[in-house]
PyMOL commands that place a pseudoatom at each C-alpha (Angstrom):
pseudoatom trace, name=CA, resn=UNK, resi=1, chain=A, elem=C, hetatm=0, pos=[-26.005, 14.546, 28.273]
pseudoatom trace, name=CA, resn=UNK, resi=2, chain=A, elem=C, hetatm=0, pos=[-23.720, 13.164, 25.335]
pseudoatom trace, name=CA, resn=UNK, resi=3, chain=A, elem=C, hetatm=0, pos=[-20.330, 13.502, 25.544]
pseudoatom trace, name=CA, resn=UNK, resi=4, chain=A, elem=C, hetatm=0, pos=[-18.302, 15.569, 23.863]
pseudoatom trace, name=CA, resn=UNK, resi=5, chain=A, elem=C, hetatm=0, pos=[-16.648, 14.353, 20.861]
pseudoatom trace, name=CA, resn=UNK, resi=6, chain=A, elem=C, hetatm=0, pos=[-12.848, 14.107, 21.052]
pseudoatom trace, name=CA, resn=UNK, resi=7, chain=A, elem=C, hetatm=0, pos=[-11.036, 15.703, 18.186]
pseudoatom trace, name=CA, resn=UNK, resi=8, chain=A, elem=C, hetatm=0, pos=[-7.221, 15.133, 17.153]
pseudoatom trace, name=CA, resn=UNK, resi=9, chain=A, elem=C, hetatm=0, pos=[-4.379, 17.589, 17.828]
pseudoatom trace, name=CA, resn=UNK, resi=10, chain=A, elem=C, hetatm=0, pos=[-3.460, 19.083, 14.333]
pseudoatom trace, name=CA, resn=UNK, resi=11, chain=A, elem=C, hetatm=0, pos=[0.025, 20.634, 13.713]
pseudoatom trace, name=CA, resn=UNK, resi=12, chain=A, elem=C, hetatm=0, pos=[0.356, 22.606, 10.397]
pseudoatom trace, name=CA, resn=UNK, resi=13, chain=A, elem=C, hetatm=0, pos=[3.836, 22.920, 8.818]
pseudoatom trace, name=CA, resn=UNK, resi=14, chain=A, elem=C, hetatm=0, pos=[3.650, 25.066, 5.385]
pseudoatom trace, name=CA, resn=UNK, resi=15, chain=A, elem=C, hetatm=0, pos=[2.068, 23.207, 2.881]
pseudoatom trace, name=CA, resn=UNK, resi=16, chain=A, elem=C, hetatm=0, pos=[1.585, 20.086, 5.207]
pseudoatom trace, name=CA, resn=UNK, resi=17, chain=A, elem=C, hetatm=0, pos=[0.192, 19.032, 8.069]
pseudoatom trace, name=CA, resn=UNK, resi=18, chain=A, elem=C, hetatm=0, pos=[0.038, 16.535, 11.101]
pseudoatom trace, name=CA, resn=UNK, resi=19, chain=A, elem=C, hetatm=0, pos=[-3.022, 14.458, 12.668]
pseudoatom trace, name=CA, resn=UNK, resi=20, chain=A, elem=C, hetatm=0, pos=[-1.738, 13.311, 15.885]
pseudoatom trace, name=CA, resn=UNK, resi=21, chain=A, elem=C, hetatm=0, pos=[-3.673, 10.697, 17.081]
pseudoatom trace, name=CA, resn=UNK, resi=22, chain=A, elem=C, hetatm=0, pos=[-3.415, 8.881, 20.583]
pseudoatom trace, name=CA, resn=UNK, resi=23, chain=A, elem=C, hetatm=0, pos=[-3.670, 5.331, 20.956]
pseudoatom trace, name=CA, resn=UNK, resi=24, chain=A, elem=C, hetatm=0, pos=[-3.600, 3.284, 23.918]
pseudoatom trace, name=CA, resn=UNK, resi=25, chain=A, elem=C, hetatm=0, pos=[-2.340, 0.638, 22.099]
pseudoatom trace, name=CA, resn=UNK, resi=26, chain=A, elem=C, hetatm=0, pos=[0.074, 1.969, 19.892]
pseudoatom trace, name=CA, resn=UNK, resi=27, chain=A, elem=C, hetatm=0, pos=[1.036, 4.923, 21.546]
pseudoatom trace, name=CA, resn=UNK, resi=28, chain=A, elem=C, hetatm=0, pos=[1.264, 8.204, 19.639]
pseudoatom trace, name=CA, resn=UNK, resi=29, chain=A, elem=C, hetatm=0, pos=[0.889, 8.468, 15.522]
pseudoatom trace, name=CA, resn=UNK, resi=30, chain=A, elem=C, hetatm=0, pos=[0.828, 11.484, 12.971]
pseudoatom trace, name=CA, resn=UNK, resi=31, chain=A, elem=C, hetatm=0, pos=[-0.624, 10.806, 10.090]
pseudoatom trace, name=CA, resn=UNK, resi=32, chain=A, elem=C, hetatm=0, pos=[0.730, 13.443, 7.654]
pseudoatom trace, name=CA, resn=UNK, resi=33, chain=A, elem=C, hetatm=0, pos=[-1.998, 15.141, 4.953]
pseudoatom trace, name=CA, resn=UNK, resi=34, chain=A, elem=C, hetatm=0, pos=[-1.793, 18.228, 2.730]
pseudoatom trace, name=CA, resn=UNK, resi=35, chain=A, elem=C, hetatm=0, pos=[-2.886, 21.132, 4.758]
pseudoatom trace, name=CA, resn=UNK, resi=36, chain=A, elem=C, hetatm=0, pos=[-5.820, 22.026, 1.954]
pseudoatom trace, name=CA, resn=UNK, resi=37, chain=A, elem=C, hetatm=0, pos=[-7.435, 19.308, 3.497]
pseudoatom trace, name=CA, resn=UNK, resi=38, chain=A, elem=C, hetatm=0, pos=[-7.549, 20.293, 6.746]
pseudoatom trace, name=CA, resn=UNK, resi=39, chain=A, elem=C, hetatm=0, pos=[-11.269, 20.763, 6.218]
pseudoatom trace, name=CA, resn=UNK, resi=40, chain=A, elem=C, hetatm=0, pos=[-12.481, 17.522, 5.342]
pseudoatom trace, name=CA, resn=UNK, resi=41, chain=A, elem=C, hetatm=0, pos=[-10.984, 15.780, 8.107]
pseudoatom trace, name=CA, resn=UNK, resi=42, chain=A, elem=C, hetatm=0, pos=[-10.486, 18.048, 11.346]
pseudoatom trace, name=CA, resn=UNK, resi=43, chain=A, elem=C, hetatm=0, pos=[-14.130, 17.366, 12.602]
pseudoatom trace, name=CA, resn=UNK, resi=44, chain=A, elem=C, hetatm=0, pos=[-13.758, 13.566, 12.933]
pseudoatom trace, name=CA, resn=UNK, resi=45, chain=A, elem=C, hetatm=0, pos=[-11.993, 11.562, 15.773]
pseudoatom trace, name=CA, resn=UNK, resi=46, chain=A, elem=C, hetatm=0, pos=[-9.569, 9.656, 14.231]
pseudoatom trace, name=CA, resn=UNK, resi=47, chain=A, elem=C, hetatm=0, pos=[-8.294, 6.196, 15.775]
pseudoatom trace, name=CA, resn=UNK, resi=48, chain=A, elem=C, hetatm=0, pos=[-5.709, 3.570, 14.232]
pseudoatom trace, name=CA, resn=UNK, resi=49, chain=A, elem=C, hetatm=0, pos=[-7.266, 0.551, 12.651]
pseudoatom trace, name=CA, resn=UNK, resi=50, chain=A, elem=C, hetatm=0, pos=[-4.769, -2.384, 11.991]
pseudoatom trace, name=CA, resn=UNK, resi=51, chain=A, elem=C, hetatm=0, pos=[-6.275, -4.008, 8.724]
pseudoatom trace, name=CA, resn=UNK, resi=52, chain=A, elem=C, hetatm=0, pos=[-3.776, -7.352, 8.846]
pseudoatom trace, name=CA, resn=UNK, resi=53, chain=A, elem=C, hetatm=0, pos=[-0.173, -7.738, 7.590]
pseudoatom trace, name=CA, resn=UNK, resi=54, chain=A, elem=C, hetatm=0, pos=[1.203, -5.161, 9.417]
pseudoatom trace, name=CA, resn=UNK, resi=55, chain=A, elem=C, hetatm=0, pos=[-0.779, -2.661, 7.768]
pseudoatom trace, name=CA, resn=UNK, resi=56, chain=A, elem=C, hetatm=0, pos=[-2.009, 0.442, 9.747]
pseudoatom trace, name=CA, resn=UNK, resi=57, chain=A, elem=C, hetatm=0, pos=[-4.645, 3.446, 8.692]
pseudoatom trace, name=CA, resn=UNK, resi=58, chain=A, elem=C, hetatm=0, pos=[-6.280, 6.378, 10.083]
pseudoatom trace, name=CA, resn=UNK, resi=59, chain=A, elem=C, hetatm=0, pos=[-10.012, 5.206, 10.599]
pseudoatom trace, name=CA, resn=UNK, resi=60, chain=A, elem=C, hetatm=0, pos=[-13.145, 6.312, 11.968]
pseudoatom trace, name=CA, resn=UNK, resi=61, chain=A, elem=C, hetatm=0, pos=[-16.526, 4.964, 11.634]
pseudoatom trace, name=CA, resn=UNK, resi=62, chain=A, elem=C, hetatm=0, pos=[-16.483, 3.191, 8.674]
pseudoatom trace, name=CA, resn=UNK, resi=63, chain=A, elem=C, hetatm=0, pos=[-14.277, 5.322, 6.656]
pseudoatom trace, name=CA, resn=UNK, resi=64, chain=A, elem=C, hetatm=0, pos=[-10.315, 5.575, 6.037]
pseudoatom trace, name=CA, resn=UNK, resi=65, chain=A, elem=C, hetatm=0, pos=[-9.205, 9.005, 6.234]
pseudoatom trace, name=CA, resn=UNK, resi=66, chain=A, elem=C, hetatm=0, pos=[-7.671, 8.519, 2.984]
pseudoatom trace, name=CA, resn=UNK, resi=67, chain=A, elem=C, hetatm=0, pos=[-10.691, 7.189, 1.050]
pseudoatom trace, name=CA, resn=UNK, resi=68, chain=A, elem=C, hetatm=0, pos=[-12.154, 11.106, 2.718]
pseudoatom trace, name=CA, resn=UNK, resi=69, chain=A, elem=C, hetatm=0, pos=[-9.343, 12.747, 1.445]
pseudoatom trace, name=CA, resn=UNK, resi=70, chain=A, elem=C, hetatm=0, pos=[-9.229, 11.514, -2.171]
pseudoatom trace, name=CA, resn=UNK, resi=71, chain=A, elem=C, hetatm=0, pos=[-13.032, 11.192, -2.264]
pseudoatom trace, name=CA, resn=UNK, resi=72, chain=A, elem=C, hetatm=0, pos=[-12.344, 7.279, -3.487]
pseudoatom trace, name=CA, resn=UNK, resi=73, chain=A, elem=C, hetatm=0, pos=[-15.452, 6.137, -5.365]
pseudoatom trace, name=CA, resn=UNK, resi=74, chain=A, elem=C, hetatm=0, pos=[-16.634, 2.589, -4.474]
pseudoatom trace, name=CA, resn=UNK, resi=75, chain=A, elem=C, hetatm=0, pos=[-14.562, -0.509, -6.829]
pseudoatom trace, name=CA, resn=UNK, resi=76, chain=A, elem=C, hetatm=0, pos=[-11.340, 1.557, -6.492]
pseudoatom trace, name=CA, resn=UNK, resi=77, chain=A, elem=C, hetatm=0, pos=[-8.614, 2.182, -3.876]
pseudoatom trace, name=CA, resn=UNK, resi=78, chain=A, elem=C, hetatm=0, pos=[-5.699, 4.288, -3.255]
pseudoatom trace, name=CA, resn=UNK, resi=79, chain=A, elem=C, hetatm=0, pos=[-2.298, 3.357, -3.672]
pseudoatom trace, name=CA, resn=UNK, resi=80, chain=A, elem=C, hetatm=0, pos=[0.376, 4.735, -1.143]
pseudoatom trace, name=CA, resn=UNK, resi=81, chain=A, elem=C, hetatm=0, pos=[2.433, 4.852, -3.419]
pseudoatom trace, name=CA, resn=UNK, resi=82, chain=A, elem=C, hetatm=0, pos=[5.672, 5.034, -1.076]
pseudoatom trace, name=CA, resn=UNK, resi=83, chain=A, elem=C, hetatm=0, pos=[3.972, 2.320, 1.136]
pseudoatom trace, name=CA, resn=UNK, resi=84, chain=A, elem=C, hetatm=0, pos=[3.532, 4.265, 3.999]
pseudoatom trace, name=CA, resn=UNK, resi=85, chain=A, elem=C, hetatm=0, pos=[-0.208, 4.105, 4.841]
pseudoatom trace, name=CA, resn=UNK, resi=86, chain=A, elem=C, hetatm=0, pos=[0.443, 7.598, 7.635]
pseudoatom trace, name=CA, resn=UNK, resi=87, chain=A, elem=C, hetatm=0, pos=[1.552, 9.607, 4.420]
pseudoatom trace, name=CA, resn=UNK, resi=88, chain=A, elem=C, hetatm=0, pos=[-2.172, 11.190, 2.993]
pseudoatom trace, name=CA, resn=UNK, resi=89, chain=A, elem=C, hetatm=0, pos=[-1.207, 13.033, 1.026]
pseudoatom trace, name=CA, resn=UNK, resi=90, chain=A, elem=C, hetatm=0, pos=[-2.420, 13.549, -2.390]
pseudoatom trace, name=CA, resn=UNK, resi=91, chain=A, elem=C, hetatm=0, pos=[0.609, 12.865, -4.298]
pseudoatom trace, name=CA, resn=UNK, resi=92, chain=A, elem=C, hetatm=0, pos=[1.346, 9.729, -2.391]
pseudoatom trace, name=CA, resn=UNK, resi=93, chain=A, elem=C, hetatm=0, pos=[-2.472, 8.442, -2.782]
pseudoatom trace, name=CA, resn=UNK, resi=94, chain=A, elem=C, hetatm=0, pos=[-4.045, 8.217, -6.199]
pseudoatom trace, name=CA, resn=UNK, resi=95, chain=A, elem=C, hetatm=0, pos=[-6.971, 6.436, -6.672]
pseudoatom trace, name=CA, resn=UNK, resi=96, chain=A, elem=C, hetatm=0, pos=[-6.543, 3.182, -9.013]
pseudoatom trace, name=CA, resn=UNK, resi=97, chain=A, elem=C, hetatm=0, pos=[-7.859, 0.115, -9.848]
pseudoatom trace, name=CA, resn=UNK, resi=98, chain=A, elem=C, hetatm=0, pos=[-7.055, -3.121, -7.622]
pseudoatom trace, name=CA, resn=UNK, resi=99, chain=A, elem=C, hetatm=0, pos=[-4.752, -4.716, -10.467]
pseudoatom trace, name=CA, resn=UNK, resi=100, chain=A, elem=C, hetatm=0, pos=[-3.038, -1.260, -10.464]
pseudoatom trace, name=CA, resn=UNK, resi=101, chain=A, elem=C, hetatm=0, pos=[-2.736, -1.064, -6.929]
pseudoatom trace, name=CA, resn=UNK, resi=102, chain=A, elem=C, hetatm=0, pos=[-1.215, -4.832, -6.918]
pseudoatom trace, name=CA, resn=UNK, resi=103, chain=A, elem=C, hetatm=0, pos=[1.474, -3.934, -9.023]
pseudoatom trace, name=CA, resn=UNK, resi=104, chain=A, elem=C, hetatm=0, pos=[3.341, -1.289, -6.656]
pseudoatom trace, name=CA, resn=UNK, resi=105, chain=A, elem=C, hetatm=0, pos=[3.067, -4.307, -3.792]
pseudoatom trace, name=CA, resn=UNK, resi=106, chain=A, elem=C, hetatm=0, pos=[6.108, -4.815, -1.817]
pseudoatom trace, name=CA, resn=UNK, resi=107, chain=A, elem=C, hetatm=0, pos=[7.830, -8.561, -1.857]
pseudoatom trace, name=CA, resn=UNK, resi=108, chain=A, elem=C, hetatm=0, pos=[6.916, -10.411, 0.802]
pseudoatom trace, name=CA, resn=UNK, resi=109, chain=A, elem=C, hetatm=0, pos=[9.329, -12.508, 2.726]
pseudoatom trace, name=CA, resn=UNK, resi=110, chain=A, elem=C, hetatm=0, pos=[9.389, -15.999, 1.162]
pseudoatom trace, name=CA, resn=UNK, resi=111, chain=A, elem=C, hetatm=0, pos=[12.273, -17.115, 2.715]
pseudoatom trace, name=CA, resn=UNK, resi=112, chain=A, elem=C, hetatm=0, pos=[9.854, -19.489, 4.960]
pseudoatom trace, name=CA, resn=UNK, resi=113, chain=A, elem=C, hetatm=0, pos=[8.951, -21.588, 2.169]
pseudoatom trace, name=CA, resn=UNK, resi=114, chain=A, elem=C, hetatm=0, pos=[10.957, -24.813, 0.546]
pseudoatom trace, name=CA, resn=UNK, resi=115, chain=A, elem=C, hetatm=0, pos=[11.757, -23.184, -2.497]
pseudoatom trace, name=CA, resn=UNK, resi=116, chain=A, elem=C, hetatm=0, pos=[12.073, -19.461, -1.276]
pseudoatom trace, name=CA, resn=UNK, resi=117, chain=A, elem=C, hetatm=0, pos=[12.348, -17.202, -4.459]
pseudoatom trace, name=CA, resn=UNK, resi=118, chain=A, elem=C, hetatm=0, pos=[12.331, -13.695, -5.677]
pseudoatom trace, name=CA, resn=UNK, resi=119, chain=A, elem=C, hetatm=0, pos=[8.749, -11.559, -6.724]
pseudoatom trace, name=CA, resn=UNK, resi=120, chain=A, elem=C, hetatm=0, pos=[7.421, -13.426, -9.841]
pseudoatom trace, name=CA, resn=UNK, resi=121, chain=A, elem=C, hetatm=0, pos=[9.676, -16.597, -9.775]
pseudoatom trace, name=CA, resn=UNK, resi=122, chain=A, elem=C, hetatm=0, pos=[8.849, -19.583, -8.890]
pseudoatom trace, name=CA, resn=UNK, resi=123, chain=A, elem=C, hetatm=0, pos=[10.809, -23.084, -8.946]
pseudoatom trace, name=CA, resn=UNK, resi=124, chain=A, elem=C, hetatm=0, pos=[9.780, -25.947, -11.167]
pseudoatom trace, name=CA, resn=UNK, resi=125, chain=A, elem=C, hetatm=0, pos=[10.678, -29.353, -9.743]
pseudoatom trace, name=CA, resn=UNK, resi=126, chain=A, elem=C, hetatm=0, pos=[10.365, -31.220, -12.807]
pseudoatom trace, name=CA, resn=UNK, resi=127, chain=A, elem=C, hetatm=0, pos=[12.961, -29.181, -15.402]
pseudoatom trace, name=CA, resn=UNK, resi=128, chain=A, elem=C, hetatm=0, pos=[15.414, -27.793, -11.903]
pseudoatom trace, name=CA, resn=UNK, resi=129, chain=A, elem=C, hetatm=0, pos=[14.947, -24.588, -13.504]
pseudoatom trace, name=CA, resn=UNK, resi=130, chain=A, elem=C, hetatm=0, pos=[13.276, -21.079, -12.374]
pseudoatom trace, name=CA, resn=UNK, resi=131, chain=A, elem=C, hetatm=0, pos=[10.293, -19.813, -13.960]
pseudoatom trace, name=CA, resn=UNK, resi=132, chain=A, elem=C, hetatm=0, pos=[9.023, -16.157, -14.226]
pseudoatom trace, name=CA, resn=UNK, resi=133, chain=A, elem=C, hetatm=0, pos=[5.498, -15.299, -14.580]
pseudoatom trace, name=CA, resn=UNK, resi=134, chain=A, elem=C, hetatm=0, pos=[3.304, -12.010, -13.877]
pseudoatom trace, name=CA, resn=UNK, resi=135, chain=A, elem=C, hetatm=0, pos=[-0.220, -11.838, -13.143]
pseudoatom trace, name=CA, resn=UNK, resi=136, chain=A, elem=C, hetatm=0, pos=[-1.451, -8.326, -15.350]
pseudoatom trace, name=CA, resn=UNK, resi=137, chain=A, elem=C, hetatm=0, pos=[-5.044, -7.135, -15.585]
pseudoatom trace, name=CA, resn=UNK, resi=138, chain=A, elem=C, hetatm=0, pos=[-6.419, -10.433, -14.677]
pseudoatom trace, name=CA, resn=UNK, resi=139, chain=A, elem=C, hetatm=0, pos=[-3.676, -12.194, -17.382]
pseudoatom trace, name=CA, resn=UNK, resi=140, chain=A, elem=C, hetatm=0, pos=[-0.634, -14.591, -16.643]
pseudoatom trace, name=CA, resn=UNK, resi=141, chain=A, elem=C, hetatm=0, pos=[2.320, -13.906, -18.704]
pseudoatom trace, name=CA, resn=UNK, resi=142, chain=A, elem=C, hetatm=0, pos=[4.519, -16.574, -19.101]
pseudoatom trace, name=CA, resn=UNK, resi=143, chain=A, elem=C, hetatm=0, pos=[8.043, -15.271, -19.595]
pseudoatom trace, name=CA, resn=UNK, resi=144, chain=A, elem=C, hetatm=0, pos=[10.286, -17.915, -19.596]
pseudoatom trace, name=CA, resn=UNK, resi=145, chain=A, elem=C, hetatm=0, pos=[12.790, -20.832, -17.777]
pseudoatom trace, name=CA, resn=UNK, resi=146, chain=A, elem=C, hetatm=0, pos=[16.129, -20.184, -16.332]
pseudoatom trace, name=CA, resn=UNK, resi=147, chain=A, elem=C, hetatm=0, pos=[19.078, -21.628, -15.148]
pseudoatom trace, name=CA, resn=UNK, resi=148, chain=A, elem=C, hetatm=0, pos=[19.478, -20.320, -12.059]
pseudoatom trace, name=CA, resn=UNK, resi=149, chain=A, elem=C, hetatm=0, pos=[17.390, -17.975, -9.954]
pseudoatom trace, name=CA, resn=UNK, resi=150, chain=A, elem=C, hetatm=0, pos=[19.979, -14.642, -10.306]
pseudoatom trace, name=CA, resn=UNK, resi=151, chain=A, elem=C, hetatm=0, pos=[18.884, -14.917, -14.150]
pseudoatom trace, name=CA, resn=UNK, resi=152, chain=A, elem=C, hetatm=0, pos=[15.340, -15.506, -13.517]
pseudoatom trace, name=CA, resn=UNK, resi=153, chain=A, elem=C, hetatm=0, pos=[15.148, -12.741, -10.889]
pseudoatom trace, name=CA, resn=UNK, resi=154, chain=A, elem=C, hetatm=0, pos=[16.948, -10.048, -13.847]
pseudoatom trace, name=CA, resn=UNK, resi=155, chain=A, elem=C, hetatm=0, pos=[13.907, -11.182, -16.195]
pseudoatom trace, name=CA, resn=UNK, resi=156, chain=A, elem=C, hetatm=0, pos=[11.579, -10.889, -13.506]
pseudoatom trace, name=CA, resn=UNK, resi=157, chain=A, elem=C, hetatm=0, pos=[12.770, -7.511, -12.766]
pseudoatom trace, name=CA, resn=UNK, resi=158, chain=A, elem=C, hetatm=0, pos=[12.791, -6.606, -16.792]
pseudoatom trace, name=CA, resn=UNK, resi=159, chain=A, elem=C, hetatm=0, pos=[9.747, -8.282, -17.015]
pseudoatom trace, name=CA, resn=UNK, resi=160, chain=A, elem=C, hetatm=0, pos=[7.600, -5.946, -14.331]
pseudoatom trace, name=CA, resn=UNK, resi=161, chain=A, elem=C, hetatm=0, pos=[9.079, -3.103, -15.840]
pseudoatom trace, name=CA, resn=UNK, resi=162, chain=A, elem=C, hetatm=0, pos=[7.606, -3.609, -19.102]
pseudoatom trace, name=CA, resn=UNK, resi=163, chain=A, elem=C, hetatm=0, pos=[4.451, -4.637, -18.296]
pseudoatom trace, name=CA, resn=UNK, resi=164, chain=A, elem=C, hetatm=0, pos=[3.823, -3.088, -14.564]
pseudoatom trace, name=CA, resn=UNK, resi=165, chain=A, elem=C, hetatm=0, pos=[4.344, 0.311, -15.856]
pseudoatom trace, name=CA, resn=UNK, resi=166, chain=A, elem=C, hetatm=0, pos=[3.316, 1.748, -12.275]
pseudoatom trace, name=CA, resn=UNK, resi=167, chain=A, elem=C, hetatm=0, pos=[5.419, -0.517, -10.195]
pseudoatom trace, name=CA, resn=UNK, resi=168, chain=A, elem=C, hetatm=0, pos=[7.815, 1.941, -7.567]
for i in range(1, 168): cmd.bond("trace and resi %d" % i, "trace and resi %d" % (i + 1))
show_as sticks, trace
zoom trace
């Protein structure tokens, strides 16, 4: 006889809702969904997949609840947008292209390396100055050389704003 399939508690608050899932290893999560989708997703038994770099998604058989929700077609992701991969819901998870969904990436801590800078600059041994650069669509744009890194971090700041219109 097969066993029965487990489903996840699901707590509905208005126009919201909550799918707790139970983890042995990381104790108790709710991922948090727009109750409309209810449907697509109360029939699965959702687990916690860590993906690497401290990132954490709802997961089950080959499929992130998210990619359900949104219906993501293959070559494009979602973007959580406020970078918390337990928030599903529809506002927080369009679906975009990679190189749009690179551009609302959080800083990383660089203060391990030699030359620790800010998002986009870099230090260039050879001038003693601090360059700013983005990677857009697949193209480096050069901005510029600075003094110090305060200045360079302002233009790299300016910079993403220009041309990372969908950076949060």
């Amino acid at each position: 006889m097969p066993r029965p399939i487990k489903r996840n508690i699901i707590e509905i608050e208005g126009n919201i809702a909550f799918v707790v899932i139970e983890s042995k290893k990381y104790g108790q999560i709710k991922i948090i969904i727009d109750s409309e989708d209810i449907e697509k997703i109360k029939d699965i038994n959702w687990s916690i997949s860590n993906c690497g770099n401290g990132k954490f998604y709802a997961y089950s058989n080959g499929i992130f609840m998210h990619r359900l929700i949104m219906n993501t077609p293959k070559g494009f992701v979602n973007d959580h947008k406020n970078h918390n991969t337990f928030d599903n819901t529809k506002l927080n998870i369009p679906i975009v292209t990679r190189s749009r969904n690179s551009q609302n990436r959080k800083s990383g801590d660089r203060t391990g390396r030699k030359y620790a800078t800010p998002r986009n600059v870099y230090f260039k041994k050879q001038t003693g100055k601090y360059g700013v650069s983005l990677q857009v669509e697949g193209k480096e744009i050069h901005i510029g050389y600075f003094e110090n890194m305060a200045i360079a971090e302002q233009n790299a700041i300016a910079a993403r704003e220009r041309y990372m219109p969908y950076v949060s």
